[in-house]
C-alpha positions in Angstrom: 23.5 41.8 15.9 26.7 41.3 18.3 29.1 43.5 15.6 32.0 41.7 16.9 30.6 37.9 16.2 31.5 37.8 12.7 34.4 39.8 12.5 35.6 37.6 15.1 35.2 34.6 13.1 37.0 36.2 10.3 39.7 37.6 12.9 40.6 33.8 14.0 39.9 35.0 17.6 36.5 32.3 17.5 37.9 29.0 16.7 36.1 27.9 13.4 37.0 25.3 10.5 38.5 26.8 8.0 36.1 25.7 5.0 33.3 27.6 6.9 35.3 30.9 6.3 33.5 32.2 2.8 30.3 31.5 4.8 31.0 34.5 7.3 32.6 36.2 4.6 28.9 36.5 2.9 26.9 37.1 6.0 28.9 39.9 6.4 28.3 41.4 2.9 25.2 40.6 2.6 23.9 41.7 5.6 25.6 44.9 5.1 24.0 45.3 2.1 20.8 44.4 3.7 20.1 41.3 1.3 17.8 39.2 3.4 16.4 36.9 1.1 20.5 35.9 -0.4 21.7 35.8 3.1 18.6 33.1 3.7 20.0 31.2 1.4 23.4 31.3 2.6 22.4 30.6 6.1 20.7 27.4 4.9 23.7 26.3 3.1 25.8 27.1 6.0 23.2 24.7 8.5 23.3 21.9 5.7 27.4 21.8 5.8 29.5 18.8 7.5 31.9 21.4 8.7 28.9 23.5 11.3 27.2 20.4 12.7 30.2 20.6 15.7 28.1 22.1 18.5 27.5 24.8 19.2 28.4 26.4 15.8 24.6 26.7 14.8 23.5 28.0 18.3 26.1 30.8 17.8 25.3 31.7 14.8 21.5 32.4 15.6 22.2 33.9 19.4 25.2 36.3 18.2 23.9 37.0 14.2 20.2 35.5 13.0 18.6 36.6 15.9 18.9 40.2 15.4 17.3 40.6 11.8 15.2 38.1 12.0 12.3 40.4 11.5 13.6 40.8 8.1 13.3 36.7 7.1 10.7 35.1 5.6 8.8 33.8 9.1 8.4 30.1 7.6 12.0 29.8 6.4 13.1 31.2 9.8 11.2 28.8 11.4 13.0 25.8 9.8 16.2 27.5 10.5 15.6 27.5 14.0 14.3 24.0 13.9 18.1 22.7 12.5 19.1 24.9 15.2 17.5 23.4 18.4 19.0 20.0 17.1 22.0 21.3 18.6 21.2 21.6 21.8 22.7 18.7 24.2 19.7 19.0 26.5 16.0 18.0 25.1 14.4 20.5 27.6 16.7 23.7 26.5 15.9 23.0 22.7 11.9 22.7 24.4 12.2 25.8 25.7 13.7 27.4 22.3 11.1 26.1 20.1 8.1 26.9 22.3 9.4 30.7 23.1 9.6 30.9 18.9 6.5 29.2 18.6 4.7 31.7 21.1 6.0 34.7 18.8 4.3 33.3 15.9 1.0 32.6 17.1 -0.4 35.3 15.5 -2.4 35.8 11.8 -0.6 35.1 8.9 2.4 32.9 10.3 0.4 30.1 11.4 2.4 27.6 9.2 5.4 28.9 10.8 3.6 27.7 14.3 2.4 24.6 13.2 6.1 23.9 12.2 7.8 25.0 15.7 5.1 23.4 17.4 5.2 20.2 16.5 9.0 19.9 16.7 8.8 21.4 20.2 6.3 18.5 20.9 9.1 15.9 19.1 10.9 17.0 22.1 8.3 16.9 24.9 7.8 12.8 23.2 11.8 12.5 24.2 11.3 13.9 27.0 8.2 10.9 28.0 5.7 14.3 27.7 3.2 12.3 25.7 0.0 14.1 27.0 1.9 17.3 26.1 2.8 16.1 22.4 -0.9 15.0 22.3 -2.0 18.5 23.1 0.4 19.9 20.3 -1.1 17.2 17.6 -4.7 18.4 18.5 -4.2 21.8 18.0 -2.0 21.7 14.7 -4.3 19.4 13.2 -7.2 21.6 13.4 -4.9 24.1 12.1 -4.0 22.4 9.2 -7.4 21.5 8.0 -8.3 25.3 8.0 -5.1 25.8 5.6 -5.9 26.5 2.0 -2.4 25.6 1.4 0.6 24.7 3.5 4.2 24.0 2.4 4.9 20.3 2.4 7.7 20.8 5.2 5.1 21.8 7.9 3.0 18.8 6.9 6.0 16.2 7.2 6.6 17.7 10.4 3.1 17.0 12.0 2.8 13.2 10.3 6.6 12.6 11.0 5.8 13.5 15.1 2.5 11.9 15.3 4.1 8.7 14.0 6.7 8.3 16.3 3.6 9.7 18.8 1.6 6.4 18.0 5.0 4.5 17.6 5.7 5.5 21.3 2.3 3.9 22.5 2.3 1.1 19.9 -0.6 2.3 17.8 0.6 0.2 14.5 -2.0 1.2 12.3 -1.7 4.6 13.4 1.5 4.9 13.3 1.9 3.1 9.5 -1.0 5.2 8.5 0.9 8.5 9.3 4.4 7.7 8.3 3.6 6.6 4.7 1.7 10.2 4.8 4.9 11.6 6.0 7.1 10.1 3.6 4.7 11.3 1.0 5.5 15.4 1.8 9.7 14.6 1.9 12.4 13.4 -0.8 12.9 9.8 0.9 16.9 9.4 -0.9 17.9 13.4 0.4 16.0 14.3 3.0 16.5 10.4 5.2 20.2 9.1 5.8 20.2 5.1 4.8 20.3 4.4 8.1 17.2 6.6 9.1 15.7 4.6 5.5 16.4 1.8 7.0 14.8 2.1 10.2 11.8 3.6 8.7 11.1 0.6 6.1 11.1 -1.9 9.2 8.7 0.5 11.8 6.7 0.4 8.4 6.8 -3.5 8.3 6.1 -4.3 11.6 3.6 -2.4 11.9 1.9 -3.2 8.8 1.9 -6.7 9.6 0.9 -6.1 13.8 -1.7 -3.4 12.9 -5.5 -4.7 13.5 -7.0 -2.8 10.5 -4.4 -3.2 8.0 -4.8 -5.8 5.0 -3.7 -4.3 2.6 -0.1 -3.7 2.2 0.2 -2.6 -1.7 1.2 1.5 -0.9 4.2 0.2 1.1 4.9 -2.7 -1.3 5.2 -0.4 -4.2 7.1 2.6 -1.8 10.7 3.2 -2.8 11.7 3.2 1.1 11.1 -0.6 0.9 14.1 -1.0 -1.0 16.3 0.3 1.8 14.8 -3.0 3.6 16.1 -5.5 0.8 19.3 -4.3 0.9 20.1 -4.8 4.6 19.7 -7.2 7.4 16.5 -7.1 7.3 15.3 -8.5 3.5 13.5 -11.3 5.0 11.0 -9.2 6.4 10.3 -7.9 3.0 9.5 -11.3 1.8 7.1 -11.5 4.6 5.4 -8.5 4.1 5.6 -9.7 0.2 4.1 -13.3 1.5 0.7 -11.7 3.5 -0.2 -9.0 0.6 0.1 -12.7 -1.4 -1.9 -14.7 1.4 1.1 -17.2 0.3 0.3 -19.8 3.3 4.2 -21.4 2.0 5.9 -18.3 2.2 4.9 -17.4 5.5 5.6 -20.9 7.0 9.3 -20.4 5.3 9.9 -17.4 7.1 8.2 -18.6 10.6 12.0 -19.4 11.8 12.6 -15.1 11.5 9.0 -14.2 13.1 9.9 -16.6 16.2 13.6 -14.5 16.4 11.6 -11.6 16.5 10.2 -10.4 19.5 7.7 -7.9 19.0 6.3 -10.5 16.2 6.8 -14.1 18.4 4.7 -12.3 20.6 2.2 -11.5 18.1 2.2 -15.1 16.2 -1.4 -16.2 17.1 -2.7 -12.7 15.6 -0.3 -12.9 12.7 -1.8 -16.5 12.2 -5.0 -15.2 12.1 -4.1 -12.4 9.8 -2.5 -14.2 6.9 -5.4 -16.6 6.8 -7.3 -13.8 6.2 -5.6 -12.6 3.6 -5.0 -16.0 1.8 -9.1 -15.7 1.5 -9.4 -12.3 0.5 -6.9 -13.0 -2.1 -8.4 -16.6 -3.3 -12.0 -14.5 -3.8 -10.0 -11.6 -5.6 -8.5 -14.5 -8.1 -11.8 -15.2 -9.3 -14.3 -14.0 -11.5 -17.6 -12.7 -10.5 -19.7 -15.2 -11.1 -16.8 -17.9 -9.3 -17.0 -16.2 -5.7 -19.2 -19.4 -3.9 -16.4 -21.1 -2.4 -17.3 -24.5 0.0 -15.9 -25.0 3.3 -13.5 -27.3 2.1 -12.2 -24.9 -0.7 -11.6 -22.3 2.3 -9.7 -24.5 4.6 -7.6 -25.6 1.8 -6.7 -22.4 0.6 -5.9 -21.0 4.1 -4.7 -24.5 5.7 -6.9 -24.2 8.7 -9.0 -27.1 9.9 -12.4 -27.5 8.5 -14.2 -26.7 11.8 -12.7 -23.2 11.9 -13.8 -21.8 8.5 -16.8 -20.9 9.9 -15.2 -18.4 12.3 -12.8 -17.0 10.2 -15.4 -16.4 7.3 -17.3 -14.1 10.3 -14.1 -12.6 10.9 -13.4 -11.5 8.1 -17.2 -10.2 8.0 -16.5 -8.7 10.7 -13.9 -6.5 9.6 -15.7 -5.5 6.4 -13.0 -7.2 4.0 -16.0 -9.1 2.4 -19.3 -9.1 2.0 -21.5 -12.0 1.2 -23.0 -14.8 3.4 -22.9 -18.0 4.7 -25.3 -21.3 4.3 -23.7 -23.9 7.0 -26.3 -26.5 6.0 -24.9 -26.3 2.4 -21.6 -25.3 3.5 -20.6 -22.6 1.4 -19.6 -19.2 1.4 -21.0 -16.4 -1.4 -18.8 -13.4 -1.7 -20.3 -10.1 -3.4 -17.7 -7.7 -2.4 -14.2 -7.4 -1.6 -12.4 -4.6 0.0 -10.3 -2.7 -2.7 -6.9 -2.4 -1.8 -3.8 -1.2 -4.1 -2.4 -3.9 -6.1 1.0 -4.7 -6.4 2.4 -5.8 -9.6 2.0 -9.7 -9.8 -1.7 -8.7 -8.5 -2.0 -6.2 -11.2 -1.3 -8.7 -14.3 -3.9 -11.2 -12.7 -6.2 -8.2 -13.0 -4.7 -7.6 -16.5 -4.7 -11.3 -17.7 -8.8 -11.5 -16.5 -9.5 -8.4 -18.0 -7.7 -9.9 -21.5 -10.2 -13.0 -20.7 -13.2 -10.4 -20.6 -12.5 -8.9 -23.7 -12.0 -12.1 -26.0 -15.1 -12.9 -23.8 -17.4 -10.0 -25.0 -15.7 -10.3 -28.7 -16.8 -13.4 -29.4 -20.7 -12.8 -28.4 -20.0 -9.7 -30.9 -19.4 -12.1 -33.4 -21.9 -14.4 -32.9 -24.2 -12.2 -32.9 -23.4 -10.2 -35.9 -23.1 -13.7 -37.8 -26.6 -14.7 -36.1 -28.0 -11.2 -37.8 -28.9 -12.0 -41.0 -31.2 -14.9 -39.9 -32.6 -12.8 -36.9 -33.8 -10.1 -39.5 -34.8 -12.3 -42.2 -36.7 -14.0 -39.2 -38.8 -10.8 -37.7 -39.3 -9.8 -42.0 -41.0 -12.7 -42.1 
């Protein structure tokens, strides 16, 4: 430790806010008295406060103090100190540099989480930096990693999905990127560990993606995510009601909100596929209305439903095929369409009491057969007696 740094502090000879004072007061006893895990928690405290994010307050702290007993700390909660730490660093390349010299230290048994973690936000950097074959190099290895882990804190898994998202965000992978963000926001605390703003941002990557990704229809996990509520409340609610509108297949809805999709560029651009898409999921959601033994639907019943000309059902029925959302065949002499299968997906609530209400229908269904067969019982048995 440089024994001068935090007496200096205290002295007033280093130019430090005031309300950071009782923080240097504690690092000093404690790390006289050699209390590593209570001057962790201090140091965390300290990294989290308003008053240290002026650079290069957290740089100091871990060049002049941290670094010299970090041998002491627990490896994983050192790593994520120095990950707050390189966010300091003006220059994407010097806080590179940091994370991989860290990262190299614990590439050894028993701190491979710690790794993992300094890894993958050293490749957040190399993705700033326009590195992507480096940051894919980083992904590989920390995935297989991972999948060897028994058990890994949640913070090292947020970091890997929260880097290969903006990874596939960077190359405009939207199912890949959707796919690993909702896993992300799965290992975090969405209202303390995101700023609204970051909340924000993260609810409409989520819906543009979900709408512009080739393999998603089904949009229930993001529907019923907290994080979409951050998208309601801003500029952007009408892209909830879109996102809303294709889970629904709601033709209506979607032709409401065609004036936003045109101001939109990435989605304008998109507008035949997202065409395409919602007609698909208008039919996937008329079969999923009905009852199994209701699933032959006629040409004309399709191109009702999903307000396409008659001449294109046909193609769309393949389509859809195609992409294993149904299963069932066609007769184009008769036509009509039988469905036996459609692909599950996660309901969101006005799906759920459709489910609910048909389910009700079931049961007063199979109740009534009880009782006409237990009133039919006498006569059966007096019948077979005699």
């Amino acid at each position: 430790m440089d024994r001068d740094y935090v007496g200096a502090v205290l002295s007033g000879a280093t130019e430090t806010p005031a309300e950071l004072r009782p923080f240097y007061e504690a690092f000093q006893d404690l790390h006289a008295r050699r209390l590593w895990h209570q001057l962790t928690q201090q140091i965390e405290a300290f990294l989290r406060h308003p008053a240290s994010q002026q650079r290069p307050l957290h740089m100091d702290l871990y060049e002049h103090f941290i670094k010299s007993f970090a041998q002491h700390l627990n490896h994983l909660k050192l790593a994520r100190i120095c990950v707050v730490v390189s966010r300091q660093y003006a220059d994407a390349s010097e806080a590179l540099t940091f994370l991989q010299a860290l990262a190299q230290e614990h590439d050894v048994p028993g701190k491979q989480d710690a790794f993992v973690l300094l890894t993958m936000e050293a490749a957040h950097f190399s993705l700033l930096l326009g590195d992507l074959d480096a940051t894919k190099a980083s992904m590989d290895r920390c995935a297989k990693l991972l999948d060897a882990f028994d058990a890994v804190e949640p913070q090292v898994h947020a970091s890997f999905y929260r880097v290969c998202g903006d990874y596939h965000k960077a190359r405009a992978e939207y199912a890949d990127y959707y796919r690993h963000t909702l896993l992300y926001l799965a290992c975090i605390h969405v209202d303390t560990d995101m700023s609204a703003s970051e909340r924000v941002q993260c609810a409409h990557d989520l819906g543009i993606s979900a709408l512009l990704g080739d393999t998603i229809y089904h949009m229930g996990e993001l529907l019923l995510h907290p994080i979409l509520q951050s998208l309601r409340d801003s500029e952007h609610a009408w892209l909830s009601d879109l996102l809303f509108a294709f889970n629904a297949g709601d033709m209506g809805r979607f032709e409401a909100l065609l004036p936003h999709v045109q101001q939109t560029p990435i989605l304008a651009a998109g507008l035949p596929f997202l065409r395409q898409k919602i007609c698909l999921m208008a039919l996937m959601e008329n079969v999923f209305r009905r009852s199994k033994n209701d699933r032959t639907l006629s040409f004309t019943t399709i191109a009702a439903e999903t307000r396409i000309p008659l001449d294109e059902v046909e193609h769309l029925v393949m389509k859809a095929l195609c992409l294993q959302l149904l299963q069932g065949s066609i007769d184009e002499v008769a036509q009509l369409v039988r469905i036996t299968w459609v692909q599950p997906r996660v309901l969101d609530a006005a799906q759920t009491r459709a489910l609910w209400e048909r389910l009700a229908q079931w049961s007063d269904h199979v109740q009534h057969v009880a009782q006409w067969v237990q009133a039919q019982s006498p006569d059966l048995l007096a019948h077979a007696r005699g």
